[in-house]
C-alpha positions as CSV (number, residue, x, y, z in Angstrom):
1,X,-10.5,12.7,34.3
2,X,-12.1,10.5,31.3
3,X,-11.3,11.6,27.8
4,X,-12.9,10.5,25.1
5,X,-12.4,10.1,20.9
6,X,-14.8,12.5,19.0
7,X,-13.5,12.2,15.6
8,X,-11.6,8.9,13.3
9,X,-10.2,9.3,9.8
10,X,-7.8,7.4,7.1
11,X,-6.7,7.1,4.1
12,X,-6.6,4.1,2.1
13,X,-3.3,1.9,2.8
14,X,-1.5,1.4,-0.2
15,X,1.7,-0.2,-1.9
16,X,4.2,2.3,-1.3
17,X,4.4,4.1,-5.0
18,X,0.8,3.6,-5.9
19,X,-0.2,7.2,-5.6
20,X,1.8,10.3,-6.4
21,X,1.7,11.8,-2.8
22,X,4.0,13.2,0.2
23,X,3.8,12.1,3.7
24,X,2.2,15.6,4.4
25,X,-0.9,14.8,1.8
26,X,-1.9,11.4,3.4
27,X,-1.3,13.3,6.7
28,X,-4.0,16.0,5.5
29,X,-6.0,13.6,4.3
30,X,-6.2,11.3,7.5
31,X,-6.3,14.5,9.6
32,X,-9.0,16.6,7.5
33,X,-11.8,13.5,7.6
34,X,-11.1,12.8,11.3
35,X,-11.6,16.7,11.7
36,X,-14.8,16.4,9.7
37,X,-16.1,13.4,11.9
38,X,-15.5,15.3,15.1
39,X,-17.4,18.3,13.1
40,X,-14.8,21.1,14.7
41,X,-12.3,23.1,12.6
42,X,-8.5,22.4,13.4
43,X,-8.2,26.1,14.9
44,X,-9.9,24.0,18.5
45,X,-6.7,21.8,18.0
46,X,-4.6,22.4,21.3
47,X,-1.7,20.6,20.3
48,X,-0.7,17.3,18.1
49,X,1.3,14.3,18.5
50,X,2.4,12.6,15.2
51,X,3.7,9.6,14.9
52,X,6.1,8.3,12.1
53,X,9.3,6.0,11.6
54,X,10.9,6.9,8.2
55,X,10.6,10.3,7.6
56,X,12.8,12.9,9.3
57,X,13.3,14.8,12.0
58,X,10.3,17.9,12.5
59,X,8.4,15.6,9.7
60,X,5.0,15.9,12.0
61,X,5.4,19.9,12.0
62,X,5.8,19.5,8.0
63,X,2.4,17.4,7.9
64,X,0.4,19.3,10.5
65,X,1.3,22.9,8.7
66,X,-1.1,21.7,5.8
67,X,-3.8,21.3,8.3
68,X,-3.4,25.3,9.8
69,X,-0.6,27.2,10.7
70,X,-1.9,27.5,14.4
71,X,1.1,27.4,16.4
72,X,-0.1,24.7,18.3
73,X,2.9,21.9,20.2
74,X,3.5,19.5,17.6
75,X,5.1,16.2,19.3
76,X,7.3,14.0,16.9
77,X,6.9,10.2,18.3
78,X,8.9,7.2,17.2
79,X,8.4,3.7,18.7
80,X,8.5,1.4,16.1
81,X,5.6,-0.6,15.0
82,X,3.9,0.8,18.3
83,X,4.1,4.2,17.0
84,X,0.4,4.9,16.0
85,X,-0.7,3.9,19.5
86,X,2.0,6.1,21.2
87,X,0.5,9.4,19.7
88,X,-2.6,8.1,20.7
89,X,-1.3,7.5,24.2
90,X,0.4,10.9,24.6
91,X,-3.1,12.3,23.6
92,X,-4.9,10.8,26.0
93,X,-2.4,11.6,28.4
94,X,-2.7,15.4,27.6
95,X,-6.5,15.4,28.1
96,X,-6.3,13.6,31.0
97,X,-3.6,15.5,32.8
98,X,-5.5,18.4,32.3
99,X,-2.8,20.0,29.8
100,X,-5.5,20.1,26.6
101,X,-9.0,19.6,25.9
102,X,-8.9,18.6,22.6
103,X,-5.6,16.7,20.9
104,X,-5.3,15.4,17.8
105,X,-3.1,12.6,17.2
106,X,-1.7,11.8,13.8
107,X,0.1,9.2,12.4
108,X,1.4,8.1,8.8
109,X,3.7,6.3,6.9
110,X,5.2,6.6,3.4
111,X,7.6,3.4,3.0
112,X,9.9,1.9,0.4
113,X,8.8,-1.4,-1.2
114,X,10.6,-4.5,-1.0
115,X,11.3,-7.2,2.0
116,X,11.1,-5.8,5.7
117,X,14.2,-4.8,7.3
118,X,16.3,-5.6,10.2
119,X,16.4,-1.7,11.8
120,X,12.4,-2.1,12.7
121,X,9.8,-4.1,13.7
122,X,8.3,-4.6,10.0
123,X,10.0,-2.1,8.5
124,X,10.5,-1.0,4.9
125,X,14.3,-0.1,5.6
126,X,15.9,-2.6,3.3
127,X,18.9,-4.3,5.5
128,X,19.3,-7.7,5.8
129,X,22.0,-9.6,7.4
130,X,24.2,-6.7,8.4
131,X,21.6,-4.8,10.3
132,X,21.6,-7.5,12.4
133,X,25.1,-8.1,13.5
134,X,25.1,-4.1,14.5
135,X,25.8,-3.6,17.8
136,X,24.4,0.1,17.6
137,X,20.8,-1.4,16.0
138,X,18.5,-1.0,18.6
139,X,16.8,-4.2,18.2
140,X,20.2,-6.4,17.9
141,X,19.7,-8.2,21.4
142,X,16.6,-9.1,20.2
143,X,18.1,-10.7,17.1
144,X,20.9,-11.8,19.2
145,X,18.2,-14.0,20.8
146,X,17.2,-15.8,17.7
147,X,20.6,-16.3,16.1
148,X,21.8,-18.2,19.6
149,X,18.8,-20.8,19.9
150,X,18.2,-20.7,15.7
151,X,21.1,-19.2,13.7
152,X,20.6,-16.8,11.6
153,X,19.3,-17.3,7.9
154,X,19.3,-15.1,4.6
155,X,16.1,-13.9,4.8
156,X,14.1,-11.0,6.1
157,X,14.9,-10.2,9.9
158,X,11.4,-9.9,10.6
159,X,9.8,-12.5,9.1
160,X,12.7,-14.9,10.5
161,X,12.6,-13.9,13.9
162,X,8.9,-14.4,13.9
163,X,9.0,-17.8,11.9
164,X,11.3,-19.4,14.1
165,X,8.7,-18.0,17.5
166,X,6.2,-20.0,14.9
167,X,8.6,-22.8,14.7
168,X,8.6,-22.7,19.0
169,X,5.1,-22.7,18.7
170,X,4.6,-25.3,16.8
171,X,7.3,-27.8,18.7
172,X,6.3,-26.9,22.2
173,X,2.2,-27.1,21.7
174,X,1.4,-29.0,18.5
175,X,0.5,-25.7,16.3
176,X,0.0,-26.8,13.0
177,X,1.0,-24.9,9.7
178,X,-3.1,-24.9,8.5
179,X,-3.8,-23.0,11.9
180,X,-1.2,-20.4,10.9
181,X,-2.6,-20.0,7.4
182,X,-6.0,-19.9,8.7
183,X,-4.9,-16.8,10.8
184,X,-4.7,-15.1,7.2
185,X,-7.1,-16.8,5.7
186,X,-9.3,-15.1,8.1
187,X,-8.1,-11.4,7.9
188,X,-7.9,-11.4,4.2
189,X,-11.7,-12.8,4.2
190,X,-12.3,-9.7,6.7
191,X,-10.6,-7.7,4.5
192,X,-12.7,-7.7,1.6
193,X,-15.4,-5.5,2.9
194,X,-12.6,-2.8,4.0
195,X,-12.3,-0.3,1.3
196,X,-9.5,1.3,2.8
197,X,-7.4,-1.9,2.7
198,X,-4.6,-2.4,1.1
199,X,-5.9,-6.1,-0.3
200,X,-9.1,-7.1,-0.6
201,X,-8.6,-10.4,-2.0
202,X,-10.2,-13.7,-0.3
203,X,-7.9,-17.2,-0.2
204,X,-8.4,-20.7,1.2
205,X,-6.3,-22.1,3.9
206,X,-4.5,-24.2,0.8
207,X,-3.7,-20.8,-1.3
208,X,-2.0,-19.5,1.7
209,X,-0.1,-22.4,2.6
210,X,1.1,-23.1,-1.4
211,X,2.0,-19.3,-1.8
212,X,6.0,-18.1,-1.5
213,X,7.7,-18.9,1.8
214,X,9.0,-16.3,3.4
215,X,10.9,-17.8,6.5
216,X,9.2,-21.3,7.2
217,X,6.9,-21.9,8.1
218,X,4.9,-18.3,7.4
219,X,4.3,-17.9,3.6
220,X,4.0,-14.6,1.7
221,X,0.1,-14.1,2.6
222,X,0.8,-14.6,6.1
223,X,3.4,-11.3,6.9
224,X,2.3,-8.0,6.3
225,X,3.7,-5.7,3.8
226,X,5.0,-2.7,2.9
227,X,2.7,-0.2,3.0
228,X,1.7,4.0,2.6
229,X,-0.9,5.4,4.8
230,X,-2.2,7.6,7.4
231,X,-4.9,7.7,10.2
232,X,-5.8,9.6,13.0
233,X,-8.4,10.7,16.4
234,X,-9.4,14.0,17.9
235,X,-9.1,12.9,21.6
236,X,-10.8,15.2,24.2
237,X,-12.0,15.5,27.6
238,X,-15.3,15.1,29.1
239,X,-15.6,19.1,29.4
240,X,-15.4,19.6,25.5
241,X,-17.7,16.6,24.6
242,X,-20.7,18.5,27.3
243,X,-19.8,22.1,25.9
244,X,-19.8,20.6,21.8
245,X,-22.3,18.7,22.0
246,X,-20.5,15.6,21.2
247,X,-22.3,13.1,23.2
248,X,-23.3,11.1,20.4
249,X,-19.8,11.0,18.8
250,X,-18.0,10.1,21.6
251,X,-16.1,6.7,22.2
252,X,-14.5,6.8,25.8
253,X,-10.8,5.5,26.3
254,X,-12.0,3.0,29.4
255,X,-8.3,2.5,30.1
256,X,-4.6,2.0,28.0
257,X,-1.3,0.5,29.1
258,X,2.0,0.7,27.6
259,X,4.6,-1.7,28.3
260,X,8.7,-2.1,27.5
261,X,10.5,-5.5,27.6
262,X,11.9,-6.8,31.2
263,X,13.8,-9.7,31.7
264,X,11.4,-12.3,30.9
265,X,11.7,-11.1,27.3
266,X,15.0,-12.3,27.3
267,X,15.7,-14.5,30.0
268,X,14.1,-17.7,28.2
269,X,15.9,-17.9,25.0
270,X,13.0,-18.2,23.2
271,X,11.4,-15.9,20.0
272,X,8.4,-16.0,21.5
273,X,9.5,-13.9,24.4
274,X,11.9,-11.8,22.5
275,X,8.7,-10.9,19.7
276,X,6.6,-9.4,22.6
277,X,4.9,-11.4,24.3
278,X,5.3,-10.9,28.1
279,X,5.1,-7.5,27.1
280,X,1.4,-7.7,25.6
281,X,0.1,-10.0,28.3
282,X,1.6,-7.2,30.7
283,X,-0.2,-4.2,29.2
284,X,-3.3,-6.2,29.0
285,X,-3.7,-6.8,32.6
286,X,-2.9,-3.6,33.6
287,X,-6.0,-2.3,31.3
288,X,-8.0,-4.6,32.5
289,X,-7.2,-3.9,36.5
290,X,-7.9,-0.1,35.3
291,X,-10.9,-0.8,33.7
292,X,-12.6,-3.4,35.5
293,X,-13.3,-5.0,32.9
294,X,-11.9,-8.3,30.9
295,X,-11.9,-9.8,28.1
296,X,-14.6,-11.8,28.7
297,X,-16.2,-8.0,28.5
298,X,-14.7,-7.5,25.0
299,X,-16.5,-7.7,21.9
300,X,-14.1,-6.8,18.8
301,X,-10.5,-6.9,18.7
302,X,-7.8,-5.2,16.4
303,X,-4.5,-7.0,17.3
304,X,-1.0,-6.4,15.8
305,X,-1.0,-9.7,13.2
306,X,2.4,-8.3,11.7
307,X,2.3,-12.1,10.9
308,X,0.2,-14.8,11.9
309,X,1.9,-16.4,14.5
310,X,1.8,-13.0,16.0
311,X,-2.2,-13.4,16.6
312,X,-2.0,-16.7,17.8
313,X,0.5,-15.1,20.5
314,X,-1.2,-12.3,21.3
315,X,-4.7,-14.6,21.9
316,X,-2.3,-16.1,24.7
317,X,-1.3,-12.7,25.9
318,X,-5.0,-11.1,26.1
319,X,-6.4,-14.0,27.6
320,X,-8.3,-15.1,25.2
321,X,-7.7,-19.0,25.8
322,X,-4.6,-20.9,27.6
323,X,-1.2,-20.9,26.2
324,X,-0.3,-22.7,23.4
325,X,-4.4,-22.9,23.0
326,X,-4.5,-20.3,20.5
327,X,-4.0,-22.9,17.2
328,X,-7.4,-24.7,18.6
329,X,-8.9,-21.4,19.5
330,X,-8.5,-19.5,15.7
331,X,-9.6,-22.9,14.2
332,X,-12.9,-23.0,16.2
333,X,-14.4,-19.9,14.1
334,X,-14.0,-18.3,18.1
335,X,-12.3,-15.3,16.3
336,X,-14.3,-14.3,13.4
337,X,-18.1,-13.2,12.9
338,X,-20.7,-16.1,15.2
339,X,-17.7,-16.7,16.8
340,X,-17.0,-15.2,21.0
341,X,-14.8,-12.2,19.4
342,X,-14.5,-10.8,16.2
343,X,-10.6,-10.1,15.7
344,X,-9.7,-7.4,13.1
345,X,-12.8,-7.0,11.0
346,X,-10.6,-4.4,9.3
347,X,-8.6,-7.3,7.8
348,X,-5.3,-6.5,10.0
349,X,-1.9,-5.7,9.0
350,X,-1.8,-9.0,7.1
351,X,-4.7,-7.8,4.7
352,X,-5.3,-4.1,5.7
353,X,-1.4,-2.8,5.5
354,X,0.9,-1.9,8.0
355,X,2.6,1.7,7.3
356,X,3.9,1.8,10.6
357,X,3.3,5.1,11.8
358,X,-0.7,4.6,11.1
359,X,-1.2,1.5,12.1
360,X,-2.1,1.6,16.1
361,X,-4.3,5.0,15.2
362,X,-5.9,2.7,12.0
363,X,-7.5,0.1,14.8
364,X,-8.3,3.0,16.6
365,X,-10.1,4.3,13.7
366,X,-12.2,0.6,13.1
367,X,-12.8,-0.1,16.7
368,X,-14.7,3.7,16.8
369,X,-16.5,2.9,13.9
370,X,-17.4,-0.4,14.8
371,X,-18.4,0.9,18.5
372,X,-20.6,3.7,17.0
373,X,-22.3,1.4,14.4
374,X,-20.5,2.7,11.7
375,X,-18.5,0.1,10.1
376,X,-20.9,-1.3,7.2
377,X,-20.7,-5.1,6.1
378,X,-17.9,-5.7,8.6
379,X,-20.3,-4.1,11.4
380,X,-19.7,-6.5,14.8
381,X,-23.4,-6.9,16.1
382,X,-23.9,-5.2,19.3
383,X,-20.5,-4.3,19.6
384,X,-20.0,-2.1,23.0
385,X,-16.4,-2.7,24.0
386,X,-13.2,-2.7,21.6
387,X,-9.6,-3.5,22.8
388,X,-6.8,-2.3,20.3
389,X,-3.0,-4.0,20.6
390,X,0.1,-2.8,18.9
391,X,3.3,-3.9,19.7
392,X,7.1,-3.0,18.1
393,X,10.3,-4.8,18.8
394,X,12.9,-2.7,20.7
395,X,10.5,-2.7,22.7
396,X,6.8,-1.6,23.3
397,X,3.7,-2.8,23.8
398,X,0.2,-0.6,23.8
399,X,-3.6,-2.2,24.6
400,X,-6.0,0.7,24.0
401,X,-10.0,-0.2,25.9
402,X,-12.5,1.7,24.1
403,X,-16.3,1.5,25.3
404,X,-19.3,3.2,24.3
């Protein structure tokens, strides 16, 4: 059974504290307009995963109440920075298993400023050094990992685990700090035609390289921050696109894969296994055996850039050129519009904002938008096939195909 997204919708990603709003408004918000683009009322809402990190238990009841008081199953999800593209994955799931015709999956994000913390994959849970010497912290052999072939610094968890997979990088295939920076460089230039980005400023290669270090070698405008935010996607089956006439809204799901960590993210000793990547390259060839298609096939991309060298790994993962490749490949223009793929026209987390609990449903959101024709100045010519990617440590890895 094929199912099929109807209906996109998001609020604008913002520093936490910008706006004087509950979890439950941006959730009405993101939920209302994706409602609106579908063109059916939430009473056809069969049930609802949400997905969130920081808000408690029953939180996606809470949010969904402001959207009707239907009765519907409400699913509370929680997988990290992977979080958005779990509810997405449980809706599709539920069409396709012939449980629902029509889910809506929801996901948001209201966060607490200052550096990422230790407990999540870019989270806003301020920590530090202690989270990570907790055995009960579910991402501690991870960090374990990085403190064994790196020590352990004091400075963000996050940004240091993924520095030092940059620092790998960099020794093992000759990646250069300018190849980083123009990972960013890139995204914020996407960025500026996004108005529901959380920055919109453009800056050279040489701004990003002089700006703050966070953990070398990524600098402040290469790791994304802290952000507040919703999105979400009606998801139904083939049966309710025919009977609501919904043929020309619809976006098929061609195929979606979710991976966990195996050995070989731990086995090496190296970051670069521990941030994710075996797991990404294994969910991308299992969509890609599903689908029949590769990414040769693929025509825009929204990957999980929670910093720089994280897009430079997950080119390697998708396929997208040969490891340790990826430096050359971002360098060559390959990546960005007249290049072979565009790669997060919405600016990506770097630029766009990364509440975690949005963010896999947010690429959702572009790719739809960019599949239907719908996405403005940062439109991708021609664009027929869209692959999403959202990964969080602990650990899980989603690649959504979309095809119109």
């Amino acid at each position: 059974m094929k199912s099929y997204i109807v209906g996109v919708g998001m609020t604008k990603f913002e520093k936490p504290e910008t706006r004087d709003w509950q979890y439950w408004d941006m959730a009405k918000e993101a939920g209302e307009a994706a409602l609106a683009d579908a063109g059916i009322p939430y009473a056809l809402v069969e049930q609802v995963p949400v997905g969130y990190c920081f808000q408690p238990s029953t939180a996606g009841q809470r949010a969904t109440y402001e959207l009707g008081l239907t009765g519907v199953p409400v699913y509370n999800v929680n997988n990290n920075c992977a979080t958005g593209s779990s509810a997405l994955m449980l809706a599709r799931q539920l069409v396709e298993g012939g449980a629902a015709d029509c889910v809506l999956a929801l996901g948001f994000e209201k966060m607490a400023r200052g550096a990422l913390g230790g407990g999540a994959e870019g989270s806003g849970a301020r920590g530090g050094a202690a989270d990570v010497g907790f055995k009960t912290s579910p991402v501690a052999r991870h960090y374990g990992i990085m403190a064994a072939a790196h020590g352990f610094e004091m400075t963000p968890p996050t940004a240091q685990i993924f520095g030092n997979a940059a620092r790998e990088h960099m020794d093992r295939h000759g990646t250069t700090e300018a190849q980083l920076a123009a990972v960013a460089a890139k995204n914020h230039r996407h960025s500026a035609d996004n108005p529901n980005a959380q920055f919109q400023d453009v800056y050279t290669v040489e701004e990003i390289l002089a700006a703050k270090t966070i953990h070398r070698p990524l600098t402040k405008l290469q790791c994304s921050p802290t952000s507040d935010g919703a999105a979400a996607a009606v998801v139904v089956s083939e049966r309710f696109v025919r009977e609501h006439g919904l043929a020309g809204r619809a976006v098929e799901i061609a195929a979606q894969s979710m991976t966990t960590d195996t050995e070989e993210s731990f086995s090496s000793g190296s970051c670069i296994d521990a941030v994710g990547r075996p797991m990404s390259r294994a969910a991308a060839r299992q969509v890609y055996e599903i689908s029949g298609l590769g990414i040769e096939d693929v025509d825009v991309v929204e990957l999980h850039d929670c910093f720089s060298i994280n897009e430079l790994l997950t080119y390697e993962a998708l396929g997208m050129c040969e490891e340790g490749a990826s430096g050359k490949l971002v360098e060559s223009g390959a990546t960005t519009y007249g290049g072979r793929w565009v790669v997060n026209p919405s600016g990506g987390l770097i630029s766009k904002g990364h509440p975690l609990g949005a963010t896999g449903l947010a690429q959702a959101a572009e790719l739809v938008w960019q599949l239907r024709g719908e996405a403005g100045p940062r439109q991708v010519a021609g664009a027929r096939v869209g692959l999403a990617h959202n990964i969080g440590l602990g650990g899980a890895a989603v690649v959504t195909l979309l095809r119109r």
